[in-house]
N, C-alpha and C positions, 0 to 999 in steps of 0.2 A: 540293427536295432531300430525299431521304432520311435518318432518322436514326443509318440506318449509316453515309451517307458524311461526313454533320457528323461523327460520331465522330471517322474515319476520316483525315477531311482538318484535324481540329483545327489542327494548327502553321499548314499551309496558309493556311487560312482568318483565322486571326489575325493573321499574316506579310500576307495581301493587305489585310484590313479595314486594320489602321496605317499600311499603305503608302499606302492612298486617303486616309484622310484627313489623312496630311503633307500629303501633297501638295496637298489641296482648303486648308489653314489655309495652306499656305504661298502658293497662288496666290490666294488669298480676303483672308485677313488675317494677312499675318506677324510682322507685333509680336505675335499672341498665343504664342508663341513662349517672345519677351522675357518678356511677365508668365506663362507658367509657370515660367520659369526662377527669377523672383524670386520665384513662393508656395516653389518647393523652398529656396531659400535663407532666405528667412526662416520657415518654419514648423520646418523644422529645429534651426535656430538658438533659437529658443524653446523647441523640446524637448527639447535637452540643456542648454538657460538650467536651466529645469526641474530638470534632475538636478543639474545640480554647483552654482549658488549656493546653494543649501538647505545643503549642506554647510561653506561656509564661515563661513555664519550662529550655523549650530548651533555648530559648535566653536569659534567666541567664546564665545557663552554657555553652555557647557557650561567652559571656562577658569573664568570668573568665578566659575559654582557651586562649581566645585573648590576656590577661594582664589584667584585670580589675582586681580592688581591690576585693577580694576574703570577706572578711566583710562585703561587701555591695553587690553583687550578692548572695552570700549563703542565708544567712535570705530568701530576698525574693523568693530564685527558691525554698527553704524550707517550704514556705508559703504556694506558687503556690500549691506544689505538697499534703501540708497538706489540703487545700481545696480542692482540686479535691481529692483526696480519700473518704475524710469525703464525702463531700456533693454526690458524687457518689454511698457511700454506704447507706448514707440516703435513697436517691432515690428508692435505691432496694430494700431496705425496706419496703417502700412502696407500690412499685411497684407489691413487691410477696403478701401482701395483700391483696391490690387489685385484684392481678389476681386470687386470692383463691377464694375471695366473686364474681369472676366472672364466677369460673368453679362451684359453686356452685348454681347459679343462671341458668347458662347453663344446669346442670343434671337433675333440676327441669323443664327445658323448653322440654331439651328432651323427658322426660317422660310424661309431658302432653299432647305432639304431638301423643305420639304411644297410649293414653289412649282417645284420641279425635280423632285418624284414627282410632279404635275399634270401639268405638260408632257409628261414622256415616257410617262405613261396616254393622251394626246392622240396620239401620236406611234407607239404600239403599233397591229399590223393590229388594223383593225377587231373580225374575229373574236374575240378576246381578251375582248372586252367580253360574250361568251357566253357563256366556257372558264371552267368553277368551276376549274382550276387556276391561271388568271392571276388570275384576280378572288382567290382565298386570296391568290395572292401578293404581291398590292396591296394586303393586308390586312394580312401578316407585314412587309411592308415598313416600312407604317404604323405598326404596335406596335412592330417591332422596334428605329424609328428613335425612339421615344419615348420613356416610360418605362422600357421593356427594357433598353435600352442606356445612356438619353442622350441620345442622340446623337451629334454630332463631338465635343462637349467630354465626354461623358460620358466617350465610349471614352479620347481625348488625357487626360482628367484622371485616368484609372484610371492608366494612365502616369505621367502626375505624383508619383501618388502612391508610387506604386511605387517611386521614384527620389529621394522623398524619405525615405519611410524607410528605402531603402538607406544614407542619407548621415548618418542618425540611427543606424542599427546599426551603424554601423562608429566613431561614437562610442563607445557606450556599450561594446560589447563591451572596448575599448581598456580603460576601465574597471575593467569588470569582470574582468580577464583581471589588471590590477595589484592587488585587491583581494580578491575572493570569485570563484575560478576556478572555483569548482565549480559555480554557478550556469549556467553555461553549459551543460553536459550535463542539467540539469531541464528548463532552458526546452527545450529541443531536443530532449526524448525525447516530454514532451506535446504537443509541436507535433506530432509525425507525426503523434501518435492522431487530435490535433484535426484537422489536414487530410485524413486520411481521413474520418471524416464529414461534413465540410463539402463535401468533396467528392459525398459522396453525395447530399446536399441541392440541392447544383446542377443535380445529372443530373435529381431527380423534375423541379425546376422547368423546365427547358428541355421535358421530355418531355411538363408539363403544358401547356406554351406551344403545342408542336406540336400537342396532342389539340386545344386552345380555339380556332384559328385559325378555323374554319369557324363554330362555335358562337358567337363575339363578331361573326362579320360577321353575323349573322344576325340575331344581338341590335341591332345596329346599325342595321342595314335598316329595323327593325320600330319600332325608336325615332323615327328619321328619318323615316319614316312618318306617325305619329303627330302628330310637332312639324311638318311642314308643313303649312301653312294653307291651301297651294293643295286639298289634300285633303280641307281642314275640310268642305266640301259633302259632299263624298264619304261620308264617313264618319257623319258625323250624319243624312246622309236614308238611309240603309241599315243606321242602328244599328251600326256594324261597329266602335266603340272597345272595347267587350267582347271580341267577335275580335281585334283588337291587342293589348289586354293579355294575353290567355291566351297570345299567342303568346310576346309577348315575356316571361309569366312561368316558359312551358318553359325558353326558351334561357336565363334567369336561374334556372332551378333547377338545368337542366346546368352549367352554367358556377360555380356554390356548389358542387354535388357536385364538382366536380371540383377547386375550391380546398379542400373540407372535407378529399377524402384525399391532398390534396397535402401540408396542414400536419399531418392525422396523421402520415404519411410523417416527412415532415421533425418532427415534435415528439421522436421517437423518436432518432433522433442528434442532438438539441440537447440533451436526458436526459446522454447520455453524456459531452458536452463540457463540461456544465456539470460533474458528478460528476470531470472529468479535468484539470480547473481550480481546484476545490479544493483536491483530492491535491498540486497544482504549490504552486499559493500557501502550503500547509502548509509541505512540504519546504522551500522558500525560506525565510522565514522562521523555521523552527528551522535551518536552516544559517547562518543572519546573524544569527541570537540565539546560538547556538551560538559564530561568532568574536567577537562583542563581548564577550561574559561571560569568553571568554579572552584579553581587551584585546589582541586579532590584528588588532583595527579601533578605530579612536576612535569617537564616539559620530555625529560628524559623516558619517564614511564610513558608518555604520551606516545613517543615512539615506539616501545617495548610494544605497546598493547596493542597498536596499528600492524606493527609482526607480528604478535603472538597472535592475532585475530585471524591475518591471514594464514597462520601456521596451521593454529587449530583447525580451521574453515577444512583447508587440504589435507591437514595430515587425519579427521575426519570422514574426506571424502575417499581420502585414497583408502582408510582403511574398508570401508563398503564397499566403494568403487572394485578395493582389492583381491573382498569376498567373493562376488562377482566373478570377477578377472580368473579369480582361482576355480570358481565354480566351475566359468567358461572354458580356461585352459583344459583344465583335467578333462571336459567334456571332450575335446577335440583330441588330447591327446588318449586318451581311453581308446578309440577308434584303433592304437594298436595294442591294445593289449585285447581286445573285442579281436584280431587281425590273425596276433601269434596262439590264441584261444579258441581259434576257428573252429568249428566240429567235423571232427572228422567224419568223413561220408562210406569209407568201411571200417568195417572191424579190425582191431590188429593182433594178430594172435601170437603167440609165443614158442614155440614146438620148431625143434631143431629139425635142418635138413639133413638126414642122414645119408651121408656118404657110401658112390655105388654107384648103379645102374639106376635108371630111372624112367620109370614108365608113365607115359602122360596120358590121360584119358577126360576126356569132353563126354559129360552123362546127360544128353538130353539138356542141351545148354541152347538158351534164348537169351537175347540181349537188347536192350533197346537206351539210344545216348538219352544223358540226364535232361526234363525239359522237354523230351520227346515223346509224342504216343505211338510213332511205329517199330517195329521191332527192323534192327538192322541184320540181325541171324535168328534163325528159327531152329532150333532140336537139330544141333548140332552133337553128333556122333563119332566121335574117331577115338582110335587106340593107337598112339606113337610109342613104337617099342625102343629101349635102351642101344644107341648107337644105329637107329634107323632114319632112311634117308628121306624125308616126303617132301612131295611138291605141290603147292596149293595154285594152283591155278583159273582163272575166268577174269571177265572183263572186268573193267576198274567201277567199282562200287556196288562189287558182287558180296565183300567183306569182311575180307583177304586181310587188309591189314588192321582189324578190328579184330578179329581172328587172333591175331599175335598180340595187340592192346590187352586183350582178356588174359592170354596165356602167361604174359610177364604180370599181371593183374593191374595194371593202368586204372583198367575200370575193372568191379567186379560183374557177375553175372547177374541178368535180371532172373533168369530162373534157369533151373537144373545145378551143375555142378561142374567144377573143374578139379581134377584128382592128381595128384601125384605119389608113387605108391602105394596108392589107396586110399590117402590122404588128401582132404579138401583143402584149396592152397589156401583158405579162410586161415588156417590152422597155424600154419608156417609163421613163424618169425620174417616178418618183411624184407629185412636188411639182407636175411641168410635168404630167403626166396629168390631173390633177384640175382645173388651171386649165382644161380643155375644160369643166367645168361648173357650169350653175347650178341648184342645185336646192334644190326646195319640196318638201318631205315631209310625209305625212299628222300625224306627231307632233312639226313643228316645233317649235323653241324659241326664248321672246324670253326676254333678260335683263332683270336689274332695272339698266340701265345705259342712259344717256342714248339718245332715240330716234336719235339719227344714229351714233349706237356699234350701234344694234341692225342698222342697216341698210349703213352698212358694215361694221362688224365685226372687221374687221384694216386696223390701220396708220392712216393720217391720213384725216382723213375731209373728203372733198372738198364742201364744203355746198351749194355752185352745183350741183353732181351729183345732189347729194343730194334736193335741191331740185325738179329736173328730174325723177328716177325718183316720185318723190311727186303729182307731178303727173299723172304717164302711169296711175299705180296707184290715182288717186283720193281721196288721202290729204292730201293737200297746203295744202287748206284747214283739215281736222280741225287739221292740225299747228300751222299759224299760229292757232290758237285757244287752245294751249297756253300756261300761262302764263310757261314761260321757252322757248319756241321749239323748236326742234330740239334744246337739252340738260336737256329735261324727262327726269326719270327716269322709267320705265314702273317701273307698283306701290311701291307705298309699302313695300318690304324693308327696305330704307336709305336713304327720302327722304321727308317725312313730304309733301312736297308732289309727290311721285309721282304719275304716273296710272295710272287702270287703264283698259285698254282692250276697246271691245267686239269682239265671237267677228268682228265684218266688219270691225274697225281692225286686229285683227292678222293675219286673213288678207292685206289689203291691206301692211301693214309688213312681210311674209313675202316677198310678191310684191318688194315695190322693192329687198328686198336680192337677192333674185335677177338683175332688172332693173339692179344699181348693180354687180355685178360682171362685167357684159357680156361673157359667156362666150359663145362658139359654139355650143353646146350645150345648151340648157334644158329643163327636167325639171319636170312637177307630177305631183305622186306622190297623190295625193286630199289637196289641202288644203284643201278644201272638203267632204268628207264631213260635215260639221255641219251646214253647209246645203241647204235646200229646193233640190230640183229646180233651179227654174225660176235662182234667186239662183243655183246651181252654174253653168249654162248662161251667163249672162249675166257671169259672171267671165271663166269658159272662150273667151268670145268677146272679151272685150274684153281677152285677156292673149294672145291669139291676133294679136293684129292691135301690137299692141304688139312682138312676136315677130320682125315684117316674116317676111327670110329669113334668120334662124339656125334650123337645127336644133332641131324642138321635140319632146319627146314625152309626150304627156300620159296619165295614168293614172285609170283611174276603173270603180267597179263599175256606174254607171251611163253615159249615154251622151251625157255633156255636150258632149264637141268632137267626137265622130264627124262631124257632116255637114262639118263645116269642116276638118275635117283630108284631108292626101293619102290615107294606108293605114290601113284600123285592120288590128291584131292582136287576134284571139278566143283568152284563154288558157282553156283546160279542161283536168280531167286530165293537170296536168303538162307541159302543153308547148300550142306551137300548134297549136288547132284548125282554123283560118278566119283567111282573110288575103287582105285586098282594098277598096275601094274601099264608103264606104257604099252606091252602088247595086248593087254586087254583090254583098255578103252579104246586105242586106234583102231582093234578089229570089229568095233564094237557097232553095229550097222545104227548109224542118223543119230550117234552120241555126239555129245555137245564137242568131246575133248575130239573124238576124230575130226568133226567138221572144223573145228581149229589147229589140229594138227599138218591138215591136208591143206589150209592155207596157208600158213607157216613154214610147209616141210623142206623150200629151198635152201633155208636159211641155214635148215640143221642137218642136210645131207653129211655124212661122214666122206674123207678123204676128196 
């Protein structure tokens, strides 16, 4: 969003930020509710404790100095002074309660925030995960939900406050309205001045928050970079921590430059509000010196008013200040509800997979990534028939595995169509689409979370299943070697008795999760490109046959499953080249797949 239309949509946006999060505390946790209502009442209550017992202290002893009988002011200024302590420290008492069961209900909001901006990053098309405008906005979400704001209690307590010292000015003003009337037009003529630069202080920082958003994700990346250890190889046999620091000393010089002329900025009206805060406290104070020396106040009101002045003054400022504050909060925190609101970038349709055989057809399909004007496939062509085996093969960034992106619908198509019996996967209920597959991608990922968590993955994990797929994958004995079985953690992240597993245990663990959610459709995208030939070949076959007849289709720049497969696909230049049977493209005279096969062919001689 623009910083015209934040402007623009101010109330708007403040009006829906409050509105979300009633709503979220009230369906979440609605007792916090109750304990805001009791900080307003008792912090209030303390603050005008504040102004008027002081008064009635004083003019006891102020009695006594005068001549007054000394047995009859004592008691009572002894009284005064024993209730306002007592009841002052009740108060805080309560008060620190209170505000315990408030940071405690806060930690718990915090964390549902960054467990529910997970989720719907998970949940967002694919694409997103390219788009620097989603990826900023998962950034402003992130900031904005944090420090910037708060949070839910930040923004709810900027309310709080606001409502408490409504309930504290209308105290004191009472007051001061019986006492020293004049003090009212002081404090209210410097208050404008002061919330006109305050205000101005607000806009540099919002405007600086908007320039930073790219500039701290960057910071970010390069930090995170850094502190993984899975990288530590990376990095130390290529020298490249020098390169990471330089980088990430840019983005920390950009990012100081730009707080350096944020608080120039802002020093410049904090000059003035301090210089228009003196001027106030002057005039107050020779106005209440001014009515006591013409005994128009006792010495006790003298004090009262000298509180109430500065009560008023702040609980004045704070409540604009507050306005503000709340404006600003919501501003920042809005960024995630602008985040979970995201537009989605395809369609999502609703139409059941119907259960069966399933025929997949590419109809004159072209594609080109978001952001980009070249096309990375051109008038793509193929018909994969129900429990048939193809093999897509050519060199890496012929796009092979874009190919598979499209067909799970990662991204959708820039033109033509992708059918599944007959149907355009537009169509398909997303959730139920994606249950057609199982797939192995060249840059897999295992977690640092128990091996049968790795391998099922989602929901309960079936171990008899589990057990079975580990078996078929090769794995199965490695596993029963482990010292807590199937809920050993992989890597030591968060288990110091973690394993780490080698480059053919987790290809195999890759394999049985695809194997353990017995999908129709199965997919190896090169997850074997680390390994040798021969090792590639002999996975390829033994994952092949494992396969039986589900739909499989396997990816690879070299030519591990060709002989065993139904159809390969030769992709070059954008699209298919060759498409046929391994005896008829290796007979095929100055075809691309023979001239690749015939370099290749020691690898894959039989016996």
């Amino acid at each position: 969003m623009s910083e015209a239309k934040t402007k623009k949509d101010k109330k708007p946006i403040t009006r829906e930020t409050l509105k979300f999060m009633i709503k979220l505390v009230w369906k979440e946790k609605p007792h916090l509710f109750f304990l805001y209502f009791m900080d307003i009442v008792l912090v209030t209550s303390m603050s005008l404790m504040d102004v008027i017992m002081p008064k009635f202290i004083i003019d006891e002893v102020a009695a006594m100095i005068g001549g007054g009988a000394v047995e009859e002011h004592l008691p009572r200024a002894a009284l005064f002074a024993g209730l306002y302590v007592g009841i002052h420290l009740m108060l805080n008492v309560f008060d620190n309660i209170n505000g315990q069961l408030i940071d405690i209900a806060n930690e718990w909001f915090q964390e549902y925030i960054d467990v529910k901006m997970g989720e719907h990053a998970m949940k967002m098309d694919f694409e997103h995960t390219e788009n620097p405008e989603a990826l900023d906005a998962l950034n402003k979400a992130k900031e904005g939900m944090s420090w910037y704001s708060g949070g839910v209690h930040g923004v709810l307590f900027a309310l709080v406050q606001l409502l408490r010292e409504a309930a504290t000015l209308v105290g004191v003003v009472a007051l001061i309205a019986a006492t020293c009337p004049l003090l009212l037009p002081i404090q209210i003529i410097s208050l404008i001045f002061i919330t006109i630069f305050n205000a101005k202080n607000n806009k540099i920082e919002m405007n600086s928050f908007l320039r930073l958003a790219k500039t701290d994700r960057l910071f970010g990346y390069v930090l995170y970079q850094l502190a993984d250890f899975r990288l530590g190889k990376d990095i130390r046999l290529y020298d490249s921590a020098e390169m990471m620091c330089k980088k990430a000393e840019v983005y920390s010089d950009e990012s100081v430059a730009e707080w350096t002329d944020r608080n120039k900025k802002q020093c410049k009206n904090s000059w003035c509000m301090d210089i228009i805060n003196s001027l106030r406290d002057g005039a107050s104070y020779f106005y209440i010196g001014y009515m006591a020396l013409t005994k128009a106040i006792s010495i006790g009101d003298f004090s009262m008013c000298v509180g109430a002045a500065g009560t008023f003054y702040w609980s004045l400022y704070n409540i604009v200040n507050g306005i503000q504050e709340i404006n600003k909060k919501c501003a920042y925190a809005h960024r995630y509800i602008e985040f979970i609101e995201y537009p989605a970038a395809m369609p999502k349709g609703d139409k059941p997979v119907k259960p069966g055989e399933h025929i997949i057809e590419f109809v004159h399909v072209s594609f080109k990534y978001p952001c980009s004007e070249s096309f990375v496939l051109r008038d793509i062509n193929i018909t994969i028939k129900s429990g048939e085996h193809l093999s897509i093969v050519g060199l890496n960034g012929a796009g092979k595995t874009t190919f598979i992106k499209l067909l799970c619908r990662l991204y959708d198509v820039t033109e033509g169509a992708i059918l599944i019996d007959g149907v355009n996967i537009k169509e398909y209920s997303e959730e139920e689409y994606r249950r057609l597959f199982a797939v192995v991608f060249q840059d897999f990922q295992l977690l640092a979370f128990s091996l049968k968590e790795n391998v099922a993955l989602n929901g309960e994990a079936d171990e008899e299943r589990i057990n079975e797929v580990l078996k078929q994958s090769g794995l199965y004995e490695d596993s029963q070697k482990l010292e807590n079985g199937l809920d050993t953690c992989l890597f030591k992240s968060f288990d110091e008795k973690g394993t780490e597993l080698s480059g053919g245990q987790k290809q195999k663990t890759a394999i049985s999760r695809a194997l353990y959610r017995d999908a129709p459709i199965v997919i190896l995208d090169e997850p074997t490109a680390a390994l040798d030939p021969v090792a590639e070949y002999e996975i390829y076959r033994q994952f092949n046959t494992l396969v039986g007849g589900k739909t499989a289709i396997y990816i690879s720049h070299r030519l591990s499953s060709c002989k065993f497969c139904d159809r390969i696909a030769v992709f070059a230049e954008d699209t298919i080249k060759e498409y046929g049977t391994h005896d008829e493209l290796a007979d095929k005279p100055d075809g691309i797949y023979a001239e690749m096969f015939a370099a290749q062919a020691q690898y894959y001689l039989e016996g």
